[in-house]
Structures are given as C-alpha cells and as structure tokens.
C-alpha positions in Angstrom: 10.6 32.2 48.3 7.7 32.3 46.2 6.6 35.6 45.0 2.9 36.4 43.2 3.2 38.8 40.1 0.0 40.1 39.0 0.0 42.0 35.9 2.1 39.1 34.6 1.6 39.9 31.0 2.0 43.7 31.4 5.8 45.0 30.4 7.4 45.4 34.3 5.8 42.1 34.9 7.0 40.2 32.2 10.5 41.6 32.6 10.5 40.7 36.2 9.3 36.8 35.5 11.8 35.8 32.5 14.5 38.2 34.6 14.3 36.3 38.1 13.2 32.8 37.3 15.8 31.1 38.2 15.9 32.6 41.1 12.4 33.0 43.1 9.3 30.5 42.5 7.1 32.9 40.7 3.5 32.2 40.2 2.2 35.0 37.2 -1.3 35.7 37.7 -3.1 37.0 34.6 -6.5 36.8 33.3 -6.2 33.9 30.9 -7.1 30.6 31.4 -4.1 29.5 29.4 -0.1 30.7 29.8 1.3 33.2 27.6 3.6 31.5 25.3 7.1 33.5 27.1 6.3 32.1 30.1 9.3 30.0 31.5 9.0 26.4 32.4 9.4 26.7 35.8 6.9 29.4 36.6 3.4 28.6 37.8 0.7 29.9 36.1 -2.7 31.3 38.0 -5.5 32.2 35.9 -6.9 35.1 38.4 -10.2 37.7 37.9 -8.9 40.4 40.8 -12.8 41.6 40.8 -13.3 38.5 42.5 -11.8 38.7 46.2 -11.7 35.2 46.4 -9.8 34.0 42.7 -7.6 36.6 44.5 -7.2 34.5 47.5 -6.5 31.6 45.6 -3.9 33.1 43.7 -2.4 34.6 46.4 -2.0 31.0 48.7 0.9 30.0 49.5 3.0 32.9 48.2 5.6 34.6 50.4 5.4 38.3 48.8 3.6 40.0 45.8 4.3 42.5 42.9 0.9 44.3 42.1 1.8 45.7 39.0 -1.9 46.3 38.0 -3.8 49.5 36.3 -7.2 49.4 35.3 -7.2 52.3 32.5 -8.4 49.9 29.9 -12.1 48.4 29.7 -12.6 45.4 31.8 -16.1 44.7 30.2 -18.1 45.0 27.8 -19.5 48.3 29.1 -18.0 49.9 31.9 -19.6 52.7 34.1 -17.3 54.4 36.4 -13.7 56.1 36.7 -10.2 53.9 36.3 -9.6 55.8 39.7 -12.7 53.8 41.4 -11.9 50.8 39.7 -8.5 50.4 40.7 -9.9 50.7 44.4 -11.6 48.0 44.1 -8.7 45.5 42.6 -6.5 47.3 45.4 -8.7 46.3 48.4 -9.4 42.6 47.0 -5.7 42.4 46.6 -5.1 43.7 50.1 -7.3 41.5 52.2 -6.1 38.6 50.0 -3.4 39.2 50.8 -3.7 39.0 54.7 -5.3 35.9 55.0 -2.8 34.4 52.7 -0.3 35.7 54.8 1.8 37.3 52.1 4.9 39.0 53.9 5.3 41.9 51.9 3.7 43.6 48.7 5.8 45.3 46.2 3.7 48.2 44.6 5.1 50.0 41.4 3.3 53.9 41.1 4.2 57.0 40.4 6.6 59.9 41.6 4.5 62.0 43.4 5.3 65.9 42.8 5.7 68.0 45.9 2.1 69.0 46.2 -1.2 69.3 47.3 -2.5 66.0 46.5 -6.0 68.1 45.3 -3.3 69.9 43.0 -2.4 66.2 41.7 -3.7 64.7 38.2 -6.3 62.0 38.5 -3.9 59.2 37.6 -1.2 60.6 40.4 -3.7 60.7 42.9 -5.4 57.5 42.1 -1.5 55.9 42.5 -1.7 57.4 46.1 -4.9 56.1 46.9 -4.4 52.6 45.7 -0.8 52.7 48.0 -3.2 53.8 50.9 -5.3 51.0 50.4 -2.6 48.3 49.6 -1.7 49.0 53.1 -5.3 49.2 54.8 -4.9 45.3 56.3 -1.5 45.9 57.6 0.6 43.8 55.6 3.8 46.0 54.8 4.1 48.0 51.3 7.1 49.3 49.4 6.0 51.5 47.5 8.4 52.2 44.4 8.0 55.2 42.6 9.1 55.6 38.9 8.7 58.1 35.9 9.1 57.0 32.4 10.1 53.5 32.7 12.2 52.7 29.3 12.8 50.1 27.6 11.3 47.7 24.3 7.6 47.2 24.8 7.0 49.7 27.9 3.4 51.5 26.4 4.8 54.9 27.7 8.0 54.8 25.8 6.5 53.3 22.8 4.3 55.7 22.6 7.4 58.4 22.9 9.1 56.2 19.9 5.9 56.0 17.7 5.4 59.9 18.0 9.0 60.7 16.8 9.0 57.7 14.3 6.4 59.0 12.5 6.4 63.1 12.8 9.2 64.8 11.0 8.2 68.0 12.7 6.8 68.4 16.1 4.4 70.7 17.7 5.2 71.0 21.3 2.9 71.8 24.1 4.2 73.3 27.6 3.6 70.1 29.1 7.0 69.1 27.1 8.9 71.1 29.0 8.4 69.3 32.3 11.0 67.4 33.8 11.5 63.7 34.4 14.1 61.3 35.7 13.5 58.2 33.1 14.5 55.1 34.6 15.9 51.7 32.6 13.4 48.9 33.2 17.1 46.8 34.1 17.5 49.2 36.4 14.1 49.6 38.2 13.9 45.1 38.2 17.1 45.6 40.4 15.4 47.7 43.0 12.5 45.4 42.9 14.6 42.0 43.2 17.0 44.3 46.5 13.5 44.9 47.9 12.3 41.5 47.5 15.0 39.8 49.4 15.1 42.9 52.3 13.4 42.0 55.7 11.0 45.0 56.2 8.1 44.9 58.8 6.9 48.1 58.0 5.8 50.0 54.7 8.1 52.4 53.1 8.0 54.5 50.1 10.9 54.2 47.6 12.1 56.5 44.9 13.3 54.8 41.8 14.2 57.7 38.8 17.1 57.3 36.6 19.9 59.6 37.1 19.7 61.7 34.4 17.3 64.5 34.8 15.7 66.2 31.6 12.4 67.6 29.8 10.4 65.3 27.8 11.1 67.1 24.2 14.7 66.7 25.0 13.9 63.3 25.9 12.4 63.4 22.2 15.2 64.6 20.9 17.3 61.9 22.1 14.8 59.5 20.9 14.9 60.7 17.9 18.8 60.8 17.7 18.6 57.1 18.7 16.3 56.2 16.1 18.6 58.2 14.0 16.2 60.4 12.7 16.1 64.3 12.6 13.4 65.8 13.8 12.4 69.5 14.6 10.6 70.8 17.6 8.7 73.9 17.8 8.0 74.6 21.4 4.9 77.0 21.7 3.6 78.7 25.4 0.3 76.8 26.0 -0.7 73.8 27.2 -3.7 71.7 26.1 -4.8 68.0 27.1 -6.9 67.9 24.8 -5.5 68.8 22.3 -2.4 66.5 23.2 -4.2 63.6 23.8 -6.1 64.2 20.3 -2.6 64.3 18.6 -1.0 61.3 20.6 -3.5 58.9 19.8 -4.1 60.1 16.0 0.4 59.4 15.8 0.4 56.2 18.2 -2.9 54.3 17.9 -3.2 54.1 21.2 -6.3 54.3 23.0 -8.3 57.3 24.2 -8.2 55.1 28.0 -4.7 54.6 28.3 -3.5 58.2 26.8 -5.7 60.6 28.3 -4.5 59.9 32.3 -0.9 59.5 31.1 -1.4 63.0 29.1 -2.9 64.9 32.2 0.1 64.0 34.6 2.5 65.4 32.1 2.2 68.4 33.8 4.1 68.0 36.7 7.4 67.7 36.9 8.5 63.9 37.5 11.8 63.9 39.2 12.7 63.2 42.7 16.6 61.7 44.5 16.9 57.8 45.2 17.9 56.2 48.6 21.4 56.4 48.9 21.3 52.3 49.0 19.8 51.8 45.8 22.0 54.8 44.0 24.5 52.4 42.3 21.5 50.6 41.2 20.2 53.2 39.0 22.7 54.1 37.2 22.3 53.5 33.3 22.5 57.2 31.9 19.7 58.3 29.3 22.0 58.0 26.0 22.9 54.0 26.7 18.8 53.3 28.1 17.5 54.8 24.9 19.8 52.9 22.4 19.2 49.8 24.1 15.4 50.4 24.3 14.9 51.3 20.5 17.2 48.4 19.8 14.9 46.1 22.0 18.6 45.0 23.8 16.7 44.0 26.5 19.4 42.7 29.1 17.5 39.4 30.4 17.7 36.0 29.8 15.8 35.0 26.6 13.6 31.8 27.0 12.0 29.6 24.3 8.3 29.4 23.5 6.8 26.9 25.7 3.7 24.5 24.6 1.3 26.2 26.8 0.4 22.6 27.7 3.5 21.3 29.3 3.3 23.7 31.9 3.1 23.2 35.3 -0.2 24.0 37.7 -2.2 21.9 35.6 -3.8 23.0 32.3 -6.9 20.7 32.9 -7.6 23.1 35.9 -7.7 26.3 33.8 -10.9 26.8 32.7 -12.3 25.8 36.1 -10.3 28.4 38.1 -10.7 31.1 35.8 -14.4 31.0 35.6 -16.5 34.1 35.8 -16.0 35.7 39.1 -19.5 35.6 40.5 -19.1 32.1 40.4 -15.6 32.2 42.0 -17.3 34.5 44.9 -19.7 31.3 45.8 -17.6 29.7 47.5 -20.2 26.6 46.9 -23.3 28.8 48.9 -25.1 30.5 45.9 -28.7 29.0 44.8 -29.0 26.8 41.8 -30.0 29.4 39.5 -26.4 31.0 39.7 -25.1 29.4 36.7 -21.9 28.0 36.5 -21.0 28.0 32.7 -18.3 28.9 31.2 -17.1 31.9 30.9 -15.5 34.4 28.6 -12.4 36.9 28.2 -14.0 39.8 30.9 -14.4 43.2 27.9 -15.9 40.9 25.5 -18.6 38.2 24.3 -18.6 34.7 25.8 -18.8 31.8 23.7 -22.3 32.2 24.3 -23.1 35.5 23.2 -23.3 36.5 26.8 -22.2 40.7 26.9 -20.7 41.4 30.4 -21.1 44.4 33.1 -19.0 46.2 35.5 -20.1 49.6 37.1 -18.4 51.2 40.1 -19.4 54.2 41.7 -17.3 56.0 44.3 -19.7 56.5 47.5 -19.7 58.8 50.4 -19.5 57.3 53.8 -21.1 58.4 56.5 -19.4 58.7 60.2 -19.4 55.6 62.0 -21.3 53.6 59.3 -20.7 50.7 57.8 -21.2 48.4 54.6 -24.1 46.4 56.7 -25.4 50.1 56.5 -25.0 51.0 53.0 -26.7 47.5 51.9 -30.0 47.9 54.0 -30.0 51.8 53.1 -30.3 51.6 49.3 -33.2 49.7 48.7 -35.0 51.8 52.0 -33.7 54.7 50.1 -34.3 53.6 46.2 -37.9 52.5 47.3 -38.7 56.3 48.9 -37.1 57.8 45.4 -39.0 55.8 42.9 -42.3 55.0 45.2 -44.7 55.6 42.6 -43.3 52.5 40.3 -41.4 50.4 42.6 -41.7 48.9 45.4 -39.0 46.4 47.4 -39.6 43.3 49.5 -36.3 42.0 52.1 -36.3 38.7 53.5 -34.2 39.4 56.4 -33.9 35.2 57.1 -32.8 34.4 53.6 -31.0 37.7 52.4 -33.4 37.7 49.6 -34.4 41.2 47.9 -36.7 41.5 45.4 -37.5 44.7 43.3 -40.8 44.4 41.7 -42.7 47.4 39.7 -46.4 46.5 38.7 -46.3 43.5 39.9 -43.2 42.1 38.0 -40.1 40.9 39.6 -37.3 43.3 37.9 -34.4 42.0 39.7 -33.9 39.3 43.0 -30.5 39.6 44.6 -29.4 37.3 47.0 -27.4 38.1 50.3 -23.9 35.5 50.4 -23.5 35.6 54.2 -20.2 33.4 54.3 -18.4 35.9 51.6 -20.2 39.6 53.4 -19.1 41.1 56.4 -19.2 44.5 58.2 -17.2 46.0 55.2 -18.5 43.9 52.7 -22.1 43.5 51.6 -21.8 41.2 49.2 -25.0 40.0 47.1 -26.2 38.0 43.6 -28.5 38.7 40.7 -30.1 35.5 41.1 -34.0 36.0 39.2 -36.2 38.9 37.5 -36.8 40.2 34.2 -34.2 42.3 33.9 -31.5 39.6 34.1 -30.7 37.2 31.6 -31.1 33.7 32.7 -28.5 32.2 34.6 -26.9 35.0 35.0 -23.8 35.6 37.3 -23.8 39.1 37.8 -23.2 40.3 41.5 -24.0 43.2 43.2 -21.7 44.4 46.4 -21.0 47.5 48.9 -17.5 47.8 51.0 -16.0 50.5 52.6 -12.7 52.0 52.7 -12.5 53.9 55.5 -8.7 54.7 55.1 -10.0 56.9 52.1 -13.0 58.2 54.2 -15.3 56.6 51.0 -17.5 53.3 50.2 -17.7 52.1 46.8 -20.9 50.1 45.2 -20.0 47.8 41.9 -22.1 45.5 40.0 -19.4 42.8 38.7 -20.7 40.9 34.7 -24.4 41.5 34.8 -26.2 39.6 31.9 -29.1 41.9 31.0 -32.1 40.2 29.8 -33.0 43.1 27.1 -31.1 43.1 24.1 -27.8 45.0 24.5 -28.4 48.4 22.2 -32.1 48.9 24.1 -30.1 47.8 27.5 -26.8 50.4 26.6 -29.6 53.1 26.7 -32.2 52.7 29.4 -31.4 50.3 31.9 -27.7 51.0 32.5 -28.2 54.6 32.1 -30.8 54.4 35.0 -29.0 52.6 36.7 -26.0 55.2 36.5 -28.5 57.9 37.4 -29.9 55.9 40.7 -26.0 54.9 42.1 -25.1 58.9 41.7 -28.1 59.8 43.3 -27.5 57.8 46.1 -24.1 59.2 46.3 -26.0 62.6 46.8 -28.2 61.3 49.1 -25.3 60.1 51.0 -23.1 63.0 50.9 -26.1 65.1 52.4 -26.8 62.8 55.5 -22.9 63.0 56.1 -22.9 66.7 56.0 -25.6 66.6 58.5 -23.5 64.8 61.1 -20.9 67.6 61.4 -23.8 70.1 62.1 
C-alpha cells in the first residue's frame, strides 16, 4: 500500500513517516526540492507546490491513500492578501480533485474537535477545519475525518508553545479562556488511530473522534506541565477573557508568530473535549501525567533513523528541481506561450535566486445561483471595465483566450486562457505580457467554485510585479485588493437579487 503524506515535515507527519516505514510505502510531499535529512531510506520523496492542482496530481499518482496534514496559517509568499481560512480552500480542493483522478482510495484528514455548536458560533480556525473536511470530500473520494485537541508530544507547535510559556514565567496571569476544557491526546496515541484507519476498508466518509482520556482545563494542563518540567509555578486565574491580549503575551513568552498564535488563541474558547469510538478506546489510552513526562523529555516512542545523504535517496535527486519548479509553470502542462518563463524557481515566501519577490492573493467570492467559474471569468473584466471606464478599457479574444487590460493606450496586464487546465469550475488563466508584470513572469490568475460551500474563490498564484516591490506593496496590490472585494460586493448584490 502506498500512502501520500503531505505536510511531511510538519510534527504529525513526520511522526507518522519514521513511525510506519517499515510498514507502508510512503511518499512525503513537502515543498523542498531536496529531502529533509530524517527522512528514511525507503521513503520516496515528492517535491510538491499544493497551489498548483497539477504538482498535486503528480504527487498524488500512484498512491493508494493520503494523510493531508496541511494548514496554511503561515505566509506562503512574499506578500499574501487574503484569510488562512480562504487559503486552505484552495489547497483542500486541489488536493481533492487530485486526488480523484489519481484514484486515491481514501484521504485521512487530521482537524479539530468541533464543540457542540452553531458552526456561526465557531472560531475562524474551527470553522475553517469544517470547511476544508467539506471540501476534502466534494469529488467523492471517502474522508475520515480525525478530530484531535492538543496533540502532545516533543516538537508539536501547540505544546511547545504550552512548555515555552511555563518554562519561562514563574508567575502566570490567567485569562478565562484557561479554564476551558480539553482532552490532550499523545501523538503515539493519535499515529495508532491513523495507522487502524489506514488499513480499514471504508467506502464512505466518517468523522472520528481522537481525545486522550483524561479530561482537564488548560491551566491545570499548565500546572502539570510545569510539574513535569519540575518547576513551580503560580497561577492567578482572573474573570475576563481577552484574545488580544493573550495572543500579545503568547508570542512576547514563545516567539512564535502573530500567524500561527492568533487562530490557535481564538479557539481556546471552547471547550475541546468529546468520547472516542468504542473501537479505538484502547487505543487512546496514555493518561496526561505519563504523555507529559514523555513529551518534555522528547521520549518519543518511534523508531529513530540515521541522517541520510539527501543524495542517496530514492525518486531521483536529479529530478528535484524540475518537479518542484514554480507552479505556474507546473500548471502548463506544455500549452503556455513562450513568454511564460520557465526558470528556476525559489522557496514560495521568499526571494528567488533571482531577486524575483512572489504573490499570492485569495479572495473568498460569492456565487451566484446556478453560475459557474466560465461565469465568474467572463464577468470580471465585463464588470472591472464598467467600474473603472474612465481609465481602462479591456479587449477578449474569445479564439485565443487572450485578455488584455490596457489604460491610455498601454498594455497593463495580458492574461492568457489555458483551455486544457480550465473547466466549468475552473477558469484558469496566465500573466503572460504588460507593464505591470515583470518579464517572464509566472504568475497566474484563476476562478473555481465550490459549490459544496455555496462560495467561488479568485487567487492570483507568484505574480512578479514589474514596479519595484515597496512602490508595488503600496499601490498596485492594494488596488488590486480593493477591485477583488469589490467584485465580491458586486457579486453578493446580483445573488441577493435572485431570491427576490
């Protein structure tokens, strides 16, 4: 059986690969273009962009079932406009259709305990776990869905957050939000459940429960923390509860960044608790006291493996850099023009070798009944040309796909329409000429829709701006910001006036 695990190089994934080795053929899919040192010498090794629905096809070939173990609370470029909520959408829904045409059997999802309420009454990240569940399911290729709390053990971000925090404070302030409950679960514990779901038959998608059995608040989970550290420490509980205030103090203590901590900080308020299936009972069974002293020991109970060379690994090395080129490149699939360069490119949320600054924007989209991304696509310009008629004007091609959007004459920006990658649900299109874009650039517009969330999403994926980046940070991506919301408005309208 070979099993995909994306967010390889995460903590749950990493545990799972040097855990089950031996046991599955596991390709890790990760951003890099070269292994991580850890990895074992009989894993594969897929260098994979997820933004790019076909590097996720690629990785997904071949592979009986997949582990999406992937968040997108941290920057995946340079500058990025839009929510981690409408990110993650778009990573979901490429992973899900990969996934179908691969034929993958089953996808493993790891989320979040969902509290027994309104999911309006949810925070952000526990409704965002929901949606991307929803969406993981959207091509009908079944989903377990697991749900966990506090997953401890050495190198986990939540619990070494927790550790940092009563490491380094003698005396501890204590919010409301530490009085909500939670049923921690050891990461030993939760890789069992995974490796019983991997090898169950299951044609349909299921939602698992996977808390640890001890339930408790999160500043007597402190507490205990700070016993195991063996460390005293003194709590002063006080009535109110601020986020911002917490998330101010967690990342002053921890480091950590304002990104990860502030959707972690906001779901604190609900109470994470909830009973596993009676079959997987025995399997959760390692009681707070014994997960925390092997945690802040680092006792991790998994086969250690040596450092590898990373170039005596399999899946060739020499292929790295090819495959985990920039995805607008990936996207081609051999059709784009010429003037869609294929150089090299860099770690996405940073320079290239070339100076090159990257792109990513993603804007959350209402979508009107009975419409689709073929819609959306011929809309916009229709629509940005009637908004901005005094200073721009738009010229379609129909035959070639080509759009061009041209303001006193100039050509700003020419994208290009990639018929064999765009369907009804996905519009998918490239920067491919104008002053606005840096030459060669590989920067890609695109529209889908999600119609399982009632939503559309657009997202421009590594745009190379022409103008240098501080004069760029604050006019054109602004503006650009300003027209994608406005067309949200636009679109929200001419739904509303379908259901009068």
């Amino acid at each position: 059986m070979r099993i995909a695990v994306t967010g390889a190089t995460g903590f749950v994934g990493r545990s799972f690969i040097q855990r089950f080795n031996g046991d599955y053929r596991i390709r890790g899919l990760g951003r890099s273009s070269r292994p991580p040192g850890w990895l074992p010498r009989k894993a594969e090794w897929q260098p994979t962009d997820l933004y790019s629905l076909l590097d996720a096809e690629k990785a997904l070939k071949g592979c009986d079932l997949a582990l999406y173990l992937v968040h997108s609370m941290l920057p995946s470029a340079r500058l990025n406009q839009g929510s981690f909520e409408d990110t993650d959408l778009i990573l979901a829904d490429n992973f899900a259709r990969a996934a179908k045409k691969a034929g993958v059997k089953k996808i493993i999802y790891l989320g979040g305990i969902l509290p027994d309420k309104p999911e309006a009454d949810l925070s952000l990240h526990l409704r965002s776990r929901k949606e991307v569940e929803t969406v993981l399911g959207s091509t009908g290729v079944p989903v377990v869905a697991l749900r966990a709390a506090l997953v401890l053990g050495a190198g986990g971000s939540s619990f070494e957050m927790m550790r940092k925090l009563v490491d380094r404070l003698p005396v501890m302030v204590c919010p409301s939000w530490t009085s909500s409950l939670s049923n921690p679960v050891y990461i030993d514990d939760l890789l069992s459940v995974m490796n019983a779901v991997c090898q169950e038959e299951r044609k349909r998608s299921a939602v698992v429960n996977v808390p640890g059995p001890d339930q408790l608040s999160y500043i007597d989970l402190m507490d205990l923390t700070a016993r195991s550290l063996g460390k005293k420490r003194l709590f002063l509980p006080i009535s109110f509860y601020s986020p911002r205030l917490s998330l101010l103090w967690i990342q002053l203590i921890t480091g950590s960044s304002h990104e990860l901590v502030a959707p972690l900080v906001e779901s604190l308020k609900h109470d994470m608790v909830a009973t596993p299936p009676a079959k997987y009972k025995k399997l959760l069974s390692t009681g707070i006291q014994l997960a925390l002293q092997k945690s802040v020991q680092g006792e991790l109970s998994q086969p250690a493996y040596p450092r590898n060379p990373p170039l005596s690994r399999t899946a060739g090395t020499s292929k790295a850099s090819a495959i985990s080129r920039n995805s607008a490149v990936s996207e081609s699939s051999g059709s784009v023009p010429n003037s869609v360069s294929t150089a090299r490119a860099g770690t996405p949320g940073k320079a290239t070798a070339g100076g090159q600054s990257l792109v990513r924007s993603v804007q959350r989209l209402p979508l009107p009944k009975g419409k689709d991304a073929i819609f959306l696509a011929e809309l916009y310009p229709i629509w940005l040309q009637g908004r901005l008629r005094s200073i721009l004007k738009i010229r379609r091609d129909p035959d070639s796909g080509v759009v061009g959007f041209y303001a006193f004459g100039l050509k700003l920006l020419q994208l290009q329409l990639n018929e064999q990658r765009s369907d009804p649900t996905r519009q998918l299109y490239y920067v491919t000429g104008g002053l606005l874009a840096a030459r060669g650039s590989r920067g890609r517009l695109e529209f889908r829709t999600l119609p399982e969330l009632n939503c559309a999403l657009s997202a421009v994926h590594d745009f190379q701006p022409a103008l240098p980046w501080y004069i760029y940070k604050f006019t054109q991506a602004p503006i650009h910001l300003w027209v994608m919301n406005s067309f949200a408005r636009f679109l929200q309208k001419f739904k509303d006036s379908q259901g009068s």
